[in-house]
N, C-alpha and C positions, 0 to 999 in steps of 0.2 A: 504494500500500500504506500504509496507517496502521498508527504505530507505538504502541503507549500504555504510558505506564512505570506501574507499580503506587506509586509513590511519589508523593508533593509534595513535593519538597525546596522548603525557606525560605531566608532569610540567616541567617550566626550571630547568636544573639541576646547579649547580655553583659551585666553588670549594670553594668559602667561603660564608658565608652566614651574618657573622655581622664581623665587624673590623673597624678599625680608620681612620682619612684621610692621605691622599687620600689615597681610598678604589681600587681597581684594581680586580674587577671580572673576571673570564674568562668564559663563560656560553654554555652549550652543550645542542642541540635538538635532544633529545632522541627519537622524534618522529618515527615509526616506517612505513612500508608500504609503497604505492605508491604516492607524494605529492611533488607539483611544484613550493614551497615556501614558505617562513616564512619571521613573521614580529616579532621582539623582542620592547617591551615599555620597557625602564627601569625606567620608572616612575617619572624620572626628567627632562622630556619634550624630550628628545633623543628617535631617534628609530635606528634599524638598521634590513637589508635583510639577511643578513651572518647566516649562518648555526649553526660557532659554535662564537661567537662574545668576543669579550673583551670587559670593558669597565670601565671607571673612575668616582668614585663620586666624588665631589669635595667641599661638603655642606653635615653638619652633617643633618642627618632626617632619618624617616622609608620609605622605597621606594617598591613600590607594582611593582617587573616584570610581565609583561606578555608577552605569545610565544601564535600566532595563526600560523597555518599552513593552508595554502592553497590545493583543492586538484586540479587534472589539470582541469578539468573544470571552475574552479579558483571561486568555493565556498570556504566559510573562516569556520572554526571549531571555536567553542566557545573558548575564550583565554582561556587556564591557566596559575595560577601565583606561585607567590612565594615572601618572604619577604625578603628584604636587611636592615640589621639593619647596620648604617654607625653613629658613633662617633667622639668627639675630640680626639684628641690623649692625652694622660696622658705627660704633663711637668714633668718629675723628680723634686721634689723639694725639694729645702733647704734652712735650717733653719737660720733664720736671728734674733739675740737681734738686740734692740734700748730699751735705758734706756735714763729716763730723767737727771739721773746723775750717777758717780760710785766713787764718793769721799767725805767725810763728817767727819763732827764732833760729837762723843756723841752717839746719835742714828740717823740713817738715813731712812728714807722713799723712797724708788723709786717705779717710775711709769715706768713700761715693759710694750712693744707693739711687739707683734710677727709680724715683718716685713718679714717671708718668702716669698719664690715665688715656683710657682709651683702647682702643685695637689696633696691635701693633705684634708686630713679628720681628726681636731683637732689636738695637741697638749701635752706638759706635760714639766713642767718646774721645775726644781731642783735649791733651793734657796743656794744649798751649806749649810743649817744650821741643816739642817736633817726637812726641808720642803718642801713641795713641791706644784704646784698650776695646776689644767688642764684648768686655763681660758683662754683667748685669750691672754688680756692685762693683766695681774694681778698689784696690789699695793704689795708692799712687806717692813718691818722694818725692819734694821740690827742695832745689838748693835754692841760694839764696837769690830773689826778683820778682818779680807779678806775673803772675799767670792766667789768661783767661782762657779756661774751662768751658769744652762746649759739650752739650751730649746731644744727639739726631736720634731720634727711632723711625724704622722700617716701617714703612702702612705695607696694610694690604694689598696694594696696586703694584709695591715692590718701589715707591719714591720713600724721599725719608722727611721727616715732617720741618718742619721752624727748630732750630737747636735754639737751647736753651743755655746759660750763660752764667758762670760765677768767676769772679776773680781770687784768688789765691797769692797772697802776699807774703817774702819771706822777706826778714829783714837779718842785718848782719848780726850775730850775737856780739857785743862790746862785754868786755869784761875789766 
């Protein structure tokens, strides 16, 4: 016996398919032929009946849509889907010193802690002495002069942001 559905159901179609929160899809049922309804899962417990639907994530995760169409005798078609890739969004960030001191005698020793904020993938710090460190916190010596201290963090695009800036001052010990 051959069965034939009066419909073509497609996959959902979306205008975007991954991006940041909140995510705002807007989703079209490309389905084709004669059929008396649809059901949209967007995979984060929400459904909706609407034809061509909107809709909001609100929680970063990967989200399996599914569209089943109805046909009028209100047999249901196998769902098909589609993936929603939904992210944080990227903080611009910038670059923050914190030094344990920026004044001394002789030679000086500081302890740097890259206090930035933001999203940022590493660092690179410029000791002013014609050194430089890419650790997080570096230790760093200065003899005796001024020193201006820069640190840059990495964005996520792979540029590095506005460095930020301390002067470091050694003076000569007199005894």
């Amino acid at each position: 016996m051959l069965v034939t559905c009066p419909f073509r159901k497609r996959e959902p179609r979306a205008d975007k398919f991954r991006g940041t929160l909140p995510l705002t899809v807007n989703f079209k049922n490309a389905s084709t032929g004669t059929y008396s309804g649809q059901l949209w899962d967007f995979g984060d417990g929400t459904t909706s009946s609407e034809q061509n639907p909107s809709h909001t994530y609100s929680a970063e995760g990967t989200y399996t849509v599914s569209l089943q169409v109805y046909a009028p005798d209100g047999t249901a078609s196998q769902p098909n889907t589609a993936m929603i890739y939904v992210s944080a969004p990227i903080v611009p960030a910038t670059a923050i010193i914190k030094a344990d001191k920026t004044k001394g005698f002789g030679s000086l020793t500081v302890n740097f802690t890259n206090a930035s904020t933001g999203t940022f993938h590493g660092q690179f710090w410029d000791f002013g002495d014609g050194t430089g460190s890419a650790e997080a916190n570096p230790t760093h010596k200065f003899g005796v002069g001024d020193y201006k201290v820069q640190l840059w963090v990495y964005l996520p695009d792979g540029t590095m942001s506005k460095p930020d800036s301390i002067v470091i001052s050694v003076d000569i010990l007199v005894r």
